[in-house]
C-alpha positions in Angstrom: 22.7 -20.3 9.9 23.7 -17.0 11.5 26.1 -14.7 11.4 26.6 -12.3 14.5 29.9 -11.1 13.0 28.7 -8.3 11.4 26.3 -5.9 13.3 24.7 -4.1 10.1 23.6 0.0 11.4 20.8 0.1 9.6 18.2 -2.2 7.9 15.1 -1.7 5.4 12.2 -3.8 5.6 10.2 -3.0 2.5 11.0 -1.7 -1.0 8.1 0.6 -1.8 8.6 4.5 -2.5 9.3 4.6 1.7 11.8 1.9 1.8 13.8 3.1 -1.1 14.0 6.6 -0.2 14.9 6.0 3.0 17.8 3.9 1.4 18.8 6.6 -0.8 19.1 8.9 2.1 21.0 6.7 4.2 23.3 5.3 1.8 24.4 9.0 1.0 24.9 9.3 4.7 27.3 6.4 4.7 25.0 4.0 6.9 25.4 1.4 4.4 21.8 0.7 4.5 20.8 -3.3 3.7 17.0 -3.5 2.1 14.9 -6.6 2.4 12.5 -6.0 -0.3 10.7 -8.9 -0.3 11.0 -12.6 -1.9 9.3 -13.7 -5.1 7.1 -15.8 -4.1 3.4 -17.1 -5.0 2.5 -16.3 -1.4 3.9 -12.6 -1.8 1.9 -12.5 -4.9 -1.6 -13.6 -3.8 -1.0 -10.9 -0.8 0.0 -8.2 -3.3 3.4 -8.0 -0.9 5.9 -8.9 -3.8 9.2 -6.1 -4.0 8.4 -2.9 -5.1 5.0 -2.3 -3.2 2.0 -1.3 -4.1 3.1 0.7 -7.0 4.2 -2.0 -8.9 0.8 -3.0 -8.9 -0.6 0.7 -10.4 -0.5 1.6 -13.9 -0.2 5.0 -15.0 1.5 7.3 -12.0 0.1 11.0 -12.6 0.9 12.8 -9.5 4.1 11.9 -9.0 6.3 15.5 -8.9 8.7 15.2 -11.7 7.1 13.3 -14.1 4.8 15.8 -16.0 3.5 13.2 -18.7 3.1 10.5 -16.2 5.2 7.1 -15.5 3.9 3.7 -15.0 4.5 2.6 -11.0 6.9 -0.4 -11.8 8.9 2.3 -13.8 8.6 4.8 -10.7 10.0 2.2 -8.8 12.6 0.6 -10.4 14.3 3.9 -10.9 13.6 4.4 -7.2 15.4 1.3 -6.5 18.0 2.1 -9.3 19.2 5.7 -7.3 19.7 3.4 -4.0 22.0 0.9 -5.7 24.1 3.3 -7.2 25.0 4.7 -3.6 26.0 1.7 -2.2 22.2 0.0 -0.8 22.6 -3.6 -0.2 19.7 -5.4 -1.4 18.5 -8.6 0.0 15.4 -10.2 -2.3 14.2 -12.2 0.8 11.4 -11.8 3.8 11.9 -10.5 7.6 9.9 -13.2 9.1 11.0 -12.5 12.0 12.8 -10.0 14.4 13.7 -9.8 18.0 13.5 -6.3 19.8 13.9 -7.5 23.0 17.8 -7.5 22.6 20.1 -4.7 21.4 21.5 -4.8 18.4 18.3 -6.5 17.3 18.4 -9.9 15.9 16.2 -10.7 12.2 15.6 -13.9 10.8 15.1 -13.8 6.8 13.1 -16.7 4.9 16.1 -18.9 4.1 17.0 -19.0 7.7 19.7 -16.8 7.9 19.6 -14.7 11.5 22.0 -11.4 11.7 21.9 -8.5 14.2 20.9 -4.4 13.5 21.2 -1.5 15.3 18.5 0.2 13.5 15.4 -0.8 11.4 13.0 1.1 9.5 9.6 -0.8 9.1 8.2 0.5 5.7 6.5 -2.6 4.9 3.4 -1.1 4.0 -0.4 -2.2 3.5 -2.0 -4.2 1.3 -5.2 -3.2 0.0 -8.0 -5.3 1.0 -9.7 -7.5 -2.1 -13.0 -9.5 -2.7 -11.4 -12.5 -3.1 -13.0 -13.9 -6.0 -11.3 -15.2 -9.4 -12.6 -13.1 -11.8 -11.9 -9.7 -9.6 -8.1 -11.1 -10.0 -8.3 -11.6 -13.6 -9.0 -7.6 -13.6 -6.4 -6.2 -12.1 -5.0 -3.5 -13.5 -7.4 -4.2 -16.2 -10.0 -1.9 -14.4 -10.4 -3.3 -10.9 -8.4 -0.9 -8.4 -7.9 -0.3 -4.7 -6.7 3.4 -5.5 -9.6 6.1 -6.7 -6.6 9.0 -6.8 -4.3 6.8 -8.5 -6.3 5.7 -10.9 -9.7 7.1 -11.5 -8.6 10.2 -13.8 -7.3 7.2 -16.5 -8.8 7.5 -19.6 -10.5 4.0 -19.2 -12.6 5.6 -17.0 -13.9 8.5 -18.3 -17.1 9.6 -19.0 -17.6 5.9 -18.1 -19.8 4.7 -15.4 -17.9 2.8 -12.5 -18.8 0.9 -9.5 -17.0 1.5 -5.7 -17.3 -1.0 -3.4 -17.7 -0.3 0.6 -19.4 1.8 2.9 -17.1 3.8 4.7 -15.5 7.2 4.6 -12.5 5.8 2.3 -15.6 4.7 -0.2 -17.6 7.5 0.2 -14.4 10.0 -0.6 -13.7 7.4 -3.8 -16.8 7.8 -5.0 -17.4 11.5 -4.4 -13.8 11.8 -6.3 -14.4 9.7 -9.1 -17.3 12.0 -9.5 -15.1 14.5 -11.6 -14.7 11.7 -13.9 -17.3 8.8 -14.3 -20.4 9.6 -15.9 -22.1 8.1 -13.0 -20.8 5.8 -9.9 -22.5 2.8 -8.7 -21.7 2.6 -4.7 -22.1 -0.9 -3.4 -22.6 -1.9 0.3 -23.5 -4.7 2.3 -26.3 -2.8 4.6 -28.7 -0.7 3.9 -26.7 2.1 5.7 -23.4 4.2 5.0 -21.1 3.2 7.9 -19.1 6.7 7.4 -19.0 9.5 9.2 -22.6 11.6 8.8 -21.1 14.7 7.2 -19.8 12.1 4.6 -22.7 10.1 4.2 -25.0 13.3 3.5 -22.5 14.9 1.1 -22.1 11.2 -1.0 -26.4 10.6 -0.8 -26.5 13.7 -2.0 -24.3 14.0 -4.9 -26.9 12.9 -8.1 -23.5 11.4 -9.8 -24.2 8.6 -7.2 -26.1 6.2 -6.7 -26.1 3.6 -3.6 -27.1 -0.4 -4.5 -28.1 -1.2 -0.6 -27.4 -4.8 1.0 -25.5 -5.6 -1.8 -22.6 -7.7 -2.4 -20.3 -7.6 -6.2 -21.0 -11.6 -7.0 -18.8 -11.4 -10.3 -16.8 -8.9 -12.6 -17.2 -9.6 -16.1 -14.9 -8.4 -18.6 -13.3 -9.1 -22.4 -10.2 -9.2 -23.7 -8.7 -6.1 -25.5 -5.3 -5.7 -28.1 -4.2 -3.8 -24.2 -5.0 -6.6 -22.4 -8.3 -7.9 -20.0 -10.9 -4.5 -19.4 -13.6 -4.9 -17.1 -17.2 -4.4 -18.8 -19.1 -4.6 -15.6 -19.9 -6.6 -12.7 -23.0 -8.6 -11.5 -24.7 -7.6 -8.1 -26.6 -9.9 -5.4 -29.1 -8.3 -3.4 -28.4 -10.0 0.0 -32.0 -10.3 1.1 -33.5 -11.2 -2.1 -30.8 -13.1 -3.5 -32.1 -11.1 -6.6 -29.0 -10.4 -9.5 -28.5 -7.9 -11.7 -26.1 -7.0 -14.5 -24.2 -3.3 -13.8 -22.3 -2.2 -17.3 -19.2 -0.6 -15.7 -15.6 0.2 -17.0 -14.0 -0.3 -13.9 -14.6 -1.2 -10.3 -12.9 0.4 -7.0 -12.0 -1.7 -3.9 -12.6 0.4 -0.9 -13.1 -2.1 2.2 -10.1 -1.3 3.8 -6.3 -2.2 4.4 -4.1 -4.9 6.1 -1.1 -3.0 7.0 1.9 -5.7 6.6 3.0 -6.2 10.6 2.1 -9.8 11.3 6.1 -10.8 11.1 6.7 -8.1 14.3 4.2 -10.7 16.5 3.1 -7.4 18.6 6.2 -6.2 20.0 5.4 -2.8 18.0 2.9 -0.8 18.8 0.0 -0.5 16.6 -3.3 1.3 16.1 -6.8 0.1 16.5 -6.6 -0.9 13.0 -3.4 -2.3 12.8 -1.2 0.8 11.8 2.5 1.2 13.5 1.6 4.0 16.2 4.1 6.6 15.4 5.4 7.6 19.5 5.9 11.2 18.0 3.5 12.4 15.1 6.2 14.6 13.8 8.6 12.1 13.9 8.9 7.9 12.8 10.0 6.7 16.1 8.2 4.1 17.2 7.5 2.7 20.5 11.2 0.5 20.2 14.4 2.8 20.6 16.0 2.5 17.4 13.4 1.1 15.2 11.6 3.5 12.7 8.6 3.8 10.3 7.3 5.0 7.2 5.1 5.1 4.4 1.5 3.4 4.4 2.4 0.9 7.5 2.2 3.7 9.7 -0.2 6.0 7.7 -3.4 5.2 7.1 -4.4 8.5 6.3 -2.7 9.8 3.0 -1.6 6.3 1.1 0.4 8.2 -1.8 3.4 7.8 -3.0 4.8 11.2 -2.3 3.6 10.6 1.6 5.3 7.5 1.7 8.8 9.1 0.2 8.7 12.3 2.3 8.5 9.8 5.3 11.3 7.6 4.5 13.3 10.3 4.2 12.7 11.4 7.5 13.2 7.8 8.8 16.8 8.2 7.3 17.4 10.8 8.9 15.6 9.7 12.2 18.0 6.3 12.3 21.3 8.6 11.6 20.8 10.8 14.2 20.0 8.1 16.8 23.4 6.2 15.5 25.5 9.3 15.8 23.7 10.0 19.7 24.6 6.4 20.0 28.3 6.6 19.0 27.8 3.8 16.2 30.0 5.0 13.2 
């Protein structure tokens, strides 16, 4: 089923705080923006890709300008997606699964099958934090296990609490030196006997008495109880890799910090991407990409900053990036 009748100007893969700024810009700029946020599906659940991104996904939102008492991230984002609709933003509860580049206007192919054209696109897919895998870590979501120290770790779950981090890299070792200011003590697992961050950060985390590393270790189960709020994690049981020896850590929470998958595989390489996987940005000022005409924004392209504020300020700019390159173009 296609329909090349209709060339749409400008299309929005992803509906996170990126996606749905860039709508709000662009529909106020008369681009009549169409937003694929994403199809409710089991398989967009177990990847932690379903509409709304990441946020939806995040409790308590602290440090989002605007909101001095806080708002809860599917709140955030609802009244994100909210101010788009009301300027006109098509939305499309579907998957890109695919797009061609090679031709101009560009041709996408949604998951029911349907293929239309675009003149512009703005990737704002995001990342999806990487998890353990294992069943009881799922029951604790957003019951105490996290992929976000800054969103999360100034809760009041955590408090004065001890918590455990998991990885062994710079993202770990600043999650663990942040979570500092408020855990009573941070447990910081790793699977070697060796931080693989950089040595400034290594040295500034081994040295920081709040923390203390459990070497060539690997979380083998979170344990947990049921609450009137809901599931809260208790604490987690360690393996020691070369011993195979267990223990039992008392914990009120435990940070992911292994890395993320930024959401790209639908592209199939025809944008360009970092060493890790990240849309290489052709201008770092700017979110052109290495296509004419196709933009990005928010945590697919930044692996740096990850907030929520981040991702907005470049969607907006995305916006703006895709109307100025219609109006060089002559599309109206």
């Amino acid at each position: 089923m296609s329909d090349h009748s209709r060339v749409e100007k400008l299309v929005i893969i992803g509906s996170g705080p990126a996606g749905w700024t860039a709508a709000i810009y662009a529909a106020r700029a008369n681009l009549q923006p169409l937003v694929y946020e994403g199809a409710i599906s089991e398989e967009n659940r177990l990847a932690g890709t379903l509409p709304l991104g990441q946020l939806n996904l995040t409790t308590e939102v602290e440090n989002f300008p605007g909101f001095p008492t806080g708002i809860t991230g599917p709140e955030l984002m609802m009244k994100c997606r909210e101010q788009a609709e009301r300027y006109g933003t098509r939305i499309v509860t579907e998957d890109i699964r695919d797009v061609d580049l090679s031709q101009r206007p560009f041709v996408l192919t949604d998951s029911t099958g349907k293929t239309f054209q675009a003149h512009t696109i703005i990737l704002a897919t995001g990342a999806s934090a990487k998890y353990l895998g294992l069943e009881s870590e799922t029951n604790y979501k957003n019951g105490g296990v996290t992929a976000c120290a800054v969103c999360d770790g100034g809760l009041p779950r955590f408090r004065n609490q001890p918590v455990v981090v998991v990885g062994g890299g710079d993202t770990a070792c600043e999650e663990a030196s942040y979570l500092t200011k408020f855990a009573s003590k941070v447990y910081l697992v790793h699977r070697r006997d060796t931080l693989r961050a950089s040595p400034v950060m290594a040295d500034r985390t081994l040295a920081n008495a709040k923390i203390a590393p459990i070497w060539n270790s690997a979380i083998e189960e979170v344990l947990g109880e049921s609450t009137p709020h809901g599931p809260s994690v208790t604490g987690v049981i360690v393996k020691n890799l070369q011993t195979g020896e267990k223990q039992k850590i008392e914990a009120a929470g435990m940070f992911l910090a292994i890395g993320h998958t930024p959401n790209t595989k639908f592209l199939k390489g025809q944008i360009e991407t970092d060493e890790k996987g990240y849309v290489q940005l052709a201008d770092a000022f700017r979110t052109t990409t290495n296509i004419d005409g196709v933009f990005a924004a928010g945590d697919v392209a930044d692996s740096t900053y990850r907030q929520a504020i981040t991702a907005a300020g470049m969607g907006c700019k995305a916006a703006l990036d895709a109307e100025r390159w219609l109006a060089a173009s002559g599309v109206h």
